[in-house]
C-alpha positions as CSV (number, residue, x, y, z in Angstrom):
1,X,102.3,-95.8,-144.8
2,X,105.9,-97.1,-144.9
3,X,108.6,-94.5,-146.3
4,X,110.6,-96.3,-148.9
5,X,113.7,-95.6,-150.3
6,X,115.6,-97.4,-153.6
7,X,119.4,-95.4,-153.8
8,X,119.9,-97.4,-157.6
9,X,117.3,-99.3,-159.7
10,X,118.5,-100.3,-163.0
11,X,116.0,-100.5,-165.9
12,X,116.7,-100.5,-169.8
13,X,115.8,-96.8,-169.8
14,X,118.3,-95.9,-167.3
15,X,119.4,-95.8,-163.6
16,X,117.0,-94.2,-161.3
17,X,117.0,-93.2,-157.5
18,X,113.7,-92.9,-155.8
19,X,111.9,-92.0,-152.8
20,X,107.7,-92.6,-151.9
21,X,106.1,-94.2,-149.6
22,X,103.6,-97.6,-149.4
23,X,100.7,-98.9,-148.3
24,X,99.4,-102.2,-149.0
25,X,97.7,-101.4,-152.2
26,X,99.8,-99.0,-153.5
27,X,103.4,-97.7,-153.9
28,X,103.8,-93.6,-154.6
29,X,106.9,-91.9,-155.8
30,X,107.8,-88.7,-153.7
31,X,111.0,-87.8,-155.5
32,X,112.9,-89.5,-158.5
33,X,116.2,-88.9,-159.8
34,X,117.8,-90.8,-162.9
35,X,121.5,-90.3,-163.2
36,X,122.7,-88.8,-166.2
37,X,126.3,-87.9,-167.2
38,X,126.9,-85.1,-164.6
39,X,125.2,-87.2,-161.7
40,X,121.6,-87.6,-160.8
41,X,118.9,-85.4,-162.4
42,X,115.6,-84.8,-160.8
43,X,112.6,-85.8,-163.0
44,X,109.0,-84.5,-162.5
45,X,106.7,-87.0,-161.7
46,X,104.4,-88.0,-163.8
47,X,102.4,-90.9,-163.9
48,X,101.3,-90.7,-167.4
49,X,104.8,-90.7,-168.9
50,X,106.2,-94.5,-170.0
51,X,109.5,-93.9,-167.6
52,X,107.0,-93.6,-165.0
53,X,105.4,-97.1,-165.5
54,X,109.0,-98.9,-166.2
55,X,109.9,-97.6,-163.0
56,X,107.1,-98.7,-161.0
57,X,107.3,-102.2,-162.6
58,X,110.8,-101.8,-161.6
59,X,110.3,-101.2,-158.0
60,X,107.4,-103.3,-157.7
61,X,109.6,-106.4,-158.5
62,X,112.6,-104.8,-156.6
63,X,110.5,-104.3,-153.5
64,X,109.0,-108.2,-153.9
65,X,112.3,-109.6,-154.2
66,X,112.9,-108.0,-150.6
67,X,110.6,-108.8,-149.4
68,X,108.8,-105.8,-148.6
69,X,105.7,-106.9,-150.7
70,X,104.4,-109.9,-151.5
């Protein structure tokens, strides 16, 4: 497992900061914070909630274009 952490990902449903950790098949959110008007809020994690997949597409491509998945 490799600890990952993304300090500002923008999506069109907001700016997020997030924390999880990866294996080769998958990619896990430990903490996740999206920055509202008085700074970052957490957010429970919930994979069945549509902020949830936007920010793992998110990620996913973010992660790729570092080249920390392929």
């Amino acid at each position: 497992m490799t600890k990952i952490t993304i300090s500002r990902i923008e999506t069109n449903i907001g700016t997020f900061r997030v924390s999880g950790t990866m294996t080769l098949t998958s990619l896990m959110f430990n903490s996740v914070e999206i920055l509202g008007s008085d700074g970052w809020e957490a957010l429970i994690v919930d994979p069945q909630t549509q902020w949830h997949k936007t920010l793992m597409a998110a990620c996913e491509v973010h992660l790729a274009e570092q080249k920390i998945i392929s």
